[in-house]
C-alpha positions as CSV (number, residue, x, y, z in Angstrom):
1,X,0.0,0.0,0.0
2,X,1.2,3.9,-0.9
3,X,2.1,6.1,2.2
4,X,-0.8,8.1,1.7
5,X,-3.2,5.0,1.9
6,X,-1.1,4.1,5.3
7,X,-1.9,7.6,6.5
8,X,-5.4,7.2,5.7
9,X,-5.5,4.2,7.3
10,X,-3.8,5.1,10.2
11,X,-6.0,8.2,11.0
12,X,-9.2,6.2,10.5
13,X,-10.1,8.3,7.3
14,X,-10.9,5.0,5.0
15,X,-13.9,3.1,4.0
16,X,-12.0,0.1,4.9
17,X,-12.0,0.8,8.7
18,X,-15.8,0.7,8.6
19,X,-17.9,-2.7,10.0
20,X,-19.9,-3.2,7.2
21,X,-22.6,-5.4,8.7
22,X,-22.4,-4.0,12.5
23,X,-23.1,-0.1,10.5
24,X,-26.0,-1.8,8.5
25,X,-27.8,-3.4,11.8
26,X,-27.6,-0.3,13.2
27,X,-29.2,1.8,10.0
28,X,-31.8,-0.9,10.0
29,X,-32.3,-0.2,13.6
30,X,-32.5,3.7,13.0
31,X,-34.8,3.2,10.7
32,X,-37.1,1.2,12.3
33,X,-37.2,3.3,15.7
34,X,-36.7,6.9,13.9
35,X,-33.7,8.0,16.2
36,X,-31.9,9.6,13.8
37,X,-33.5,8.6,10.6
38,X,-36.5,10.6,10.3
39,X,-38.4,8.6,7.0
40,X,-40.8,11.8,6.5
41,X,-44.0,11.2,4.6
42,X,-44.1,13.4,2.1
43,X,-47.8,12.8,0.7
44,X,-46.4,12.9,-2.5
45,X,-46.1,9.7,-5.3
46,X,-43.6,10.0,-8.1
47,X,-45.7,10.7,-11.3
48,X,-44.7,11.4,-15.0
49,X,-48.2,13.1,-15.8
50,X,-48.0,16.7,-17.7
51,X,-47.4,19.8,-16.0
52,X,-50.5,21.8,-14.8
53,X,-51.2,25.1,-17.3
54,X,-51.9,27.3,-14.4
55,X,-49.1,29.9,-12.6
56,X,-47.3,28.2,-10.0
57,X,-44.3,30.0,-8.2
58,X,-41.4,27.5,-7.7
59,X,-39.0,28.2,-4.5
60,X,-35.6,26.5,-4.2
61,X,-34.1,27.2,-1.0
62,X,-30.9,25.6,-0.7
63,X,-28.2,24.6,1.1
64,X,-25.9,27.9,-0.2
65,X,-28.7,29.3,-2.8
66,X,-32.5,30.8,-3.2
67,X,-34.4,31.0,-6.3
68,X,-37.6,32.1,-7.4
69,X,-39.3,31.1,-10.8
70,X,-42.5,31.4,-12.0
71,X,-44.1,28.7,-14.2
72,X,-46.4,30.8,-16.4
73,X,-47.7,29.0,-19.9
74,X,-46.0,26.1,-19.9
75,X,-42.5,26.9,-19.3
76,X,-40.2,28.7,-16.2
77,X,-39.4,32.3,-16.4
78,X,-35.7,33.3,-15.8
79,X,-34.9,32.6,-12.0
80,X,-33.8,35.0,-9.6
81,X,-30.6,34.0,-7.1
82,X,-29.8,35.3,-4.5
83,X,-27.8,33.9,-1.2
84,X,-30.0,31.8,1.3
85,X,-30.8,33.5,4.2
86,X,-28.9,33.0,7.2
87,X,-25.9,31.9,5.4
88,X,-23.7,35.3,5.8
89,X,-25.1,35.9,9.2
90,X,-27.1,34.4,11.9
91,X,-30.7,35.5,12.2
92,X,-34.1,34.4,13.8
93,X,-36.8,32.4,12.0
94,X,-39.2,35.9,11.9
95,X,-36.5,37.5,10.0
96,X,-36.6,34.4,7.6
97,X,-40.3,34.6,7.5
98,X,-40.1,38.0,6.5
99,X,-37.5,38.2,4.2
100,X,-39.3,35.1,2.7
101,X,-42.5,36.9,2.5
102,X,-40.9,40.1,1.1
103,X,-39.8,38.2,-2.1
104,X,-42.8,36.1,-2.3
105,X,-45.1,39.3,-2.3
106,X,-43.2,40.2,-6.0
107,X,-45.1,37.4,-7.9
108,X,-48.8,37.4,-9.0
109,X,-49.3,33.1,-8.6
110,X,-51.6,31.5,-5.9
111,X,-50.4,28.3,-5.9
112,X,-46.6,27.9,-4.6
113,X,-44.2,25.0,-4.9
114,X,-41.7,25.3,-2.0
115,X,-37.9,23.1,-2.2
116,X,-37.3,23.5,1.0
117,X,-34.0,21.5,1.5
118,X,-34.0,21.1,5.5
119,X,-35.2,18.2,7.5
120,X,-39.1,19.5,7.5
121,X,-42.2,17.5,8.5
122,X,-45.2,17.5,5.9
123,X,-48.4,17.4,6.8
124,X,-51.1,16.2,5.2
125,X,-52.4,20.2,3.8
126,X,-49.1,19.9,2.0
127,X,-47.3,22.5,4.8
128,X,-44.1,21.7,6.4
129,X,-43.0,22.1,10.2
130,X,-39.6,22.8,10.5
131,X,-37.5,20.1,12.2
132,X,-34.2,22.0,12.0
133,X,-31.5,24.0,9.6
134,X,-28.8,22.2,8.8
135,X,-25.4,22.5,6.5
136,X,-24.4,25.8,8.6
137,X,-27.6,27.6,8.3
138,X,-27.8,29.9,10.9
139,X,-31.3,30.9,11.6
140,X,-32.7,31.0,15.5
141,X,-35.8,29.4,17.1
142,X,-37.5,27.8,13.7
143,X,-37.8,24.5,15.2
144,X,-42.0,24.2,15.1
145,X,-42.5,26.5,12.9
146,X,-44.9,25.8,9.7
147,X,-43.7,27.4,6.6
148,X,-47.0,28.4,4.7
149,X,-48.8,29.3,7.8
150,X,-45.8,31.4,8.9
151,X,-45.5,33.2,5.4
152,X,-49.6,33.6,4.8
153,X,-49.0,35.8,8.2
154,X,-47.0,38.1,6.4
155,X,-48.5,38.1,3.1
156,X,-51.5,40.3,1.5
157,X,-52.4,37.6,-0.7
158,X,-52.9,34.6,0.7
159,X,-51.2,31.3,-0.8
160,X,-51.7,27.7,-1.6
161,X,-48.2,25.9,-0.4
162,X,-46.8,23.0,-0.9
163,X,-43.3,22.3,0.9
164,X,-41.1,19.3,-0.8
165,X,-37.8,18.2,0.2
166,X,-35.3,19.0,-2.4
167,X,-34.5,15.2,-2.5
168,X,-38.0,14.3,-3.2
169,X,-37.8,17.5,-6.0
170,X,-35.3,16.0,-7.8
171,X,-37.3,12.4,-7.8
172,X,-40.6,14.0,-8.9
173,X,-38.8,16.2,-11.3
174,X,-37.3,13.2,-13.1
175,X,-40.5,10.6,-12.4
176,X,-37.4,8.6,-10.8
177,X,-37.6,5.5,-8.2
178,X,-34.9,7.3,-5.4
179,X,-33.8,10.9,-5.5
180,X,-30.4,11.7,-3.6
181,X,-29.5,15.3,-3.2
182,X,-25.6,15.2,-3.0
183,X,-24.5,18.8,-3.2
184,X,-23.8,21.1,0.2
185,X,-25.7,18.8,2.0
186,X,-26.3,14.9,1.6
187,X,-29.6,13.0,1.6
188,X,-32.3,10.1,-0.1
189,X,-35.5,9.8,-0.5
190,X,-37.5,6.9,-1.8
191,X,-40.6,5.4,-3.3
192,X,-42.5,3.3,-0.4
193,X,-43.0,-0.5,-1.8
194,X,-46.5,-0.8,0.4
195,X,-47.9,2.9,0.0
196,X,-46.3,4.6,-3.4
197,X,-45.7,7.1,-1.2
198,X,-42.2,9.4,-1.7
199,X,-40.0,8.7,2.0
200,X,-37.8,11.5,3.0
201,X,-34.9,9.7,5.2
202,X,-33.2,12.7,6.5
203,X,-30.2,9.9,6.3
204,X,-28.2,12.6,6.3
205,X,-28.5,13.4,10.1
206,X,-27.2,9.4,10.6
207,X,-24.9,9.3,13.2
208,X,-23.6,5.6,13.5
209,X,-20.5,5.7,11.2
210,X,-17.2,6.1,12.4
211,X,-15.5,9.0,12.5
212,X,-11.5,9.7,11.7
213,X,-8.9,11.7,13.2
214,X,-9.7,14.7,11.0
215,X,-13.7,14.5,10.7
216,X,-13.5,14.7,14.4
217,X,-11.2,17.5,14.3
218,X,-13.8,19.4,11.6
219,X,-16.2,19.2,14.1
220,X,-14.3,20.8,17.2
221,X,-13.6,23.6,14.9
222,X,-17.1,24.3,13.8
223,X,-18.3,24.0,16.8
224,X,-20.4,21.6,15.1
225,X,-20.1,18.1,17.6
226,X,-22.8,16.0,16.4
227,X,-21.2,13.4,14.0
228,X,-23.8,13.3,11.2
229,X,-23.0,11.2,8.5
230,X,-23.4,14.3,6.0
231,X,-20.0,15.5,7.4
232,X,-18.0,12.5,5.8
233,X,-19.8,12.9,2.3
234,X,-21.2,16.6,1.4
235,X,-19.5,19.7,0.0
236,X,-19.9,21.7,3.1
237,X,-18.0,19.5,4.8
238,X,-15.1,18.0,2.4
239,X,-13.0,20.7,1.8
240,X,-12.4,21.5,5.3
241,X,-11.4,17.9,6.0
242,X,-8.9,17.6,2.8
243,X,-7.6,20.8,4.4
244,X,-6.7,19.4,7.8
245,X,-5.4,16.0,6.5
246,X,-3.2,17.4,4.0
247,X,-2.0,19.7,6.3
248,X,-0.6,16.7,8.8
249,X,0.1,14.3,6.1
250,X,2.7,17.2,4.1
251,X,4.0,18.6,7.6
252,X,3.0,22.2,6.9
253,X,0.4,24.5,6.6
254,X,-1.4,24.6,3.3
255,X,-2.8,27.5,1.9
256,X,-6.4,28.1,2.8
257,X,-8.7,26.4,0.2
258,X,-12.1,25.5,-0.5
259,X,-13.5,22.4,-1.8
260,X,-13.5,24.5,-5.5
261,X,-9.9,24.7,-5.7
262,X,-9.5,20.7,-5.0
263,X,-11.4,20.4,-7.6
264,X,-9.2,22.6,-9.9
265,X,-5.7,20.7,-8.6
266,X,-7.8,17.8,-10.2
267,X,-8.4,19.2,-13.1
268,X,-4.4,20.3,-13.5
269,X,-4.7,24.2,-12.5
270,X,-5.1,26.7,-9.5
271,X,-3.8,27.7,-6.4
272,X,-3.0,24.0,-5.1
273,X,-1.4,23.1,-7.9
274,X,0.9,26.1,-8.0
275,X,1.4,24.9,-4.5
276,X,2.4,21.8,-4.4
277,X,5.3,19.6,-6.6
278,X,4.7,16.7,-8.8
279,X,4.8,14.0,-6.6
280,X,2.6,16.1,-3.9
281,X,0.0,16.4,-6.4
282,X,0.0,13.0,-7.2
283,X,-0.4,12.2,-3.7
284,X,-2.8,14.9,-2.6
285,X,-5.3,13.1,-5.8
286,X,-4.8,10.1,-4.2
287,X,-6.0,11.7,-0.9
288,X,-9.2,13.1,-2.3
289,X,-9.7,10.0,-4.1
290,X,-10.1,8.0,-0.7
291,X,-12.2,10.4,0.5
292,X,-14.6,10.4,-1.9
293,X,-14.4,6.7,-2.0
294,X,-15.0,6.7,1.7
295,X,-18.0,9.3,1.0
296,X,-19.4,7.0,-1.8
297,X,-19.4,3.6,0.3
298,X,-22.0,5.3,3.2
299,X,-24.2,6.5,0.6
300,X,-24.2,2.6,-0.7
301,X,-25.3,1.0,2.8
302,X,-27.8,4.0,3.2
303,X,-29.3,3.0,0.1
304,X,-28.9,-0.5,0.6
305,X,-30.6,-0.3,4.0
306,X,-33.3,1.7,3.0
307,X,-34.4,-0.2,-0.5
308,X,-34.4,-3.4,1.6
309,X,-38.1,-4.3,0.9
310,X,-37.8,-4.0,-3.2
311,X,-37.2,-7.4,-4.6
312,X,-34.2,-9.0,-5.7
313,X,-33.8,-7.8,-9.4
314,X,-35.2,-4.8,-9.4
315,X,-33.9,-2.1,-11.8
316,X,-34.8,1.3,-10.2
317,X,-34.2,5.1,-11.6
318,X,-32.1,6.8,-9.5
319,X,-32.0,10.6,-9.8
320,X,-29.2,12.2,-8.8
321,X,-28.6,16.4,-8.1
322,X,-25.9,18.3,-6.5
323,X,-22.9,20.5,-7.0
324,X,-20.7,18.6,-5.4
325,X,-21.1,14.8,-7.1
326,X,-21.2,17.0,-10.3
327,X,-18.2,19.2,-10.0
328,X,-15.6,17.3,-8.1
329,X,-13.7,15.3,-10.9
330,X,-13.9,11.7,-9.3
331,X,-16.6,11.9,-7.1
332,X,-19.7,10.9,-9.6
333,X,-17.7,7.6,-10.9
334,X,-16.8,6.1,-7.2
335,X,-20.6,6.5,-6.2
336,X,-21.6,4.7,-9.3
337,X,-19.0,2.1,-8.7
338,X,-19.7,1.8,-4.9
339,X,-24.1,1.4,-5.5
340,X,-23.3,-0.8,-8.0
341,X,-22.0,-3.3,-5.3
342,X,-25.4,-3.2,-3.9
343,X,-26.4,-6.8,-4.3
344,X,-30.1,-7.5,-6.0
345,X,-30.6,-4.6,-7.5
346,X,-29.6,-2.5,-10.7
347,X,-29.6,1.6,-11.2
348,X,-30.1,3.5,-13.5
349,X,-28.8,6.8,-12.9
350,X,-31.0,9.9,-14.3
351,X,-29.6,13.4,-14.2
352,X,-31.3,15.2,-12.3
353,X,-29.6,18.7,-12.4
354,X,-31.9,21.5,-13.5
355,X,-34.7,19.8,-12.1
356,X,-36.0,20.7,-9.0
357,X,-37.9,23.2,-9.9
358,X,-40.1,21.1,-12.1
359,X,-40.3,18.7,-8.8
360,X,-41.9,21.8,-7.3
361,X,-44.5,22.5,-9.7
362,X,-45.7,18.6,-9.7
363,X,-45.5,18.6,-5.9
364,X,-49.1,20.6,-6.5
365,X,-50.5,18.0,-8.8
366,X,-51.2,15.3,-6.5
């Protein structure tokens, strides 16, 4: 094995230090009592029907991004971007609420399709009760709070809403099987064997795998304790924990980077390559390489756990969104090699970039 593998090894930083089938009990286990896994309902059933002819507001609320787009005669209107709210600065849910409201109150449509890419609870109406913000989002005392409700409050006109995962956006926006969201944040959702239903896992907020020397180090300095599976495989995560093993593997201090310039050093320019010599680069690739290996082999037993009721042979779509599987060089191929280890089953992975929006418009059909 290379040095940097040893290194790896060493610091518990590898797939390979993980108990497969101890990790899997325990997911199945999660699942079944909801500990950390919160399998939402979302009252939503994957569809390929047309869109609706009517004007339907479509709200992506990501994990670094907003955007608004209106749906108006059969196609989307340019969106709007701006920076989610409580990235920059902390702030408290009525300040969300209003600065929600605010933007909402520019558009003309009744009917609202709301990405909403947090763990939420749906209720049956179609609303959402927030559960929490996660991926660094700083926004005080939302727990509780029900999104529509809270935004009719503030609002003239009153609106129909309907909240959807951004997971479950990107399923309904393809007419896929399983939707995984693999971008800022990390999480799956699912079609239900018995009901049809669409299952929001929130696997994301997982916290039975085992954690290396850095990962644990990555929380300490956020502040950020709870060890969440979404810290070993999603963008807002990675770059901070390439930073801090590359750091003690090369014996000095890098410069400071973001998970975009690891993805330039892959692709042979910027600042880390200007950094580093020939052999360094070659051995900081093979670094990330682990790590995304690492990050691919949870999301394979997630999935494996949680498609355990779909019979052997079953070829399912999988849709698949997110900045970081997309724009990392490496990162899409190891999660295709490390599902397609998933015994029983075949995938067939959909793009699903571009789409959630669409997933917000059909969340009102049903």
């Amino acid at each position: 094995m290379s040095k940097v593998y040893d290194f790896m090894k060493d610091s518990g930083m590898l797939a390979e230090c993980f108990d497969d089938k101890a990790i899997e009990a325990d997911i199945l286990a999660d699942i079944e009592e909801k500990r950390t896994i919160g399998m939402i309902k979302t009252y939503q059933k994957s569809t390929d029907c047309e869109l609706p002819d009517r004007d339907i507001l479509a709200i992506d609320a990501g994990g670094t991004n907003l955007r608004f787009a209106e749906f108006k005669n059969g196609a989307f209107t340019e969106p709007v971007r701006m920076p989610m709210f409580g990235i920059k600065e902390e702030i408290t849910a009525d300040k969300f609420f209003d600065l929600m409201a605010y933007e909402i109150s520019k558009y003309d449509a009744e009917d609202v399709g709301f990405c909403f890419s947090y763990p939420c609870e749906i209720l049956e109406n179609k609303d959402g009760k927030i559960v929490l913000f996660a991926k660094e989002v700083k926004i005080k005392n939302a727990k509780g709070k029900i999104i529509g409700k809270e935004l009719n409050k503030r609002l003239a006109k009153q609106r129909n809403f309907s909240i959807i995962n951004d997971t479950a956006a990107a399923q309904l926006g393809t007419s896929s099987d399983i939707g995984i969201i693999l971008g800022t944040g990390f999480n799956i959702c699912f079609t239900d064997r018995k009901s049809g239903m669409i299952i929001n896992s929130e696997c994301g907020q997982y916290e039975g795998m085992p954690f290396g020397k850095y990962d644990k180090k990555l929380c300490k300095n956020l502040n950020s304790p709870k060890p969440v599976v979404e810290k070993l495989i999603s963008g807002a995560y990675l770059g901070g924990v390439i930073k801090l093993c590359a750091d003690a593997y090369f014996g000095r201090r890098m410069p400071d980077f973001e998970l975009k310039d690891v993805s330039e050093l892959l692709i042979g320019e910027g600042i880390l390559y200007d950094f580093l010599n020939t052999s360094e680069r070659n051995e900081f690739r093979e670094m990330v390489s682990l790590i995304q290996k690492r990050g691919a082999h949870c999301v394979a037993l997630m999935l494996k756990c949680l498609l355990k009721g779909y019979p052997k042979g079953s070829t399912l779509k999988l849709a698949l969104e997110g900045s970081t599987v997309y724009k990392m060089p490496g990162y899409h191929e190891a999660l295709k090699d490390e599902v397609s280890t998933i015994p029983n089953l075949k995938f067939e992975f959909v793009d699903a970039r571009g789409t959630l929006l669409t997933g917000c418009v059909r969340s009102l059909l049903g």
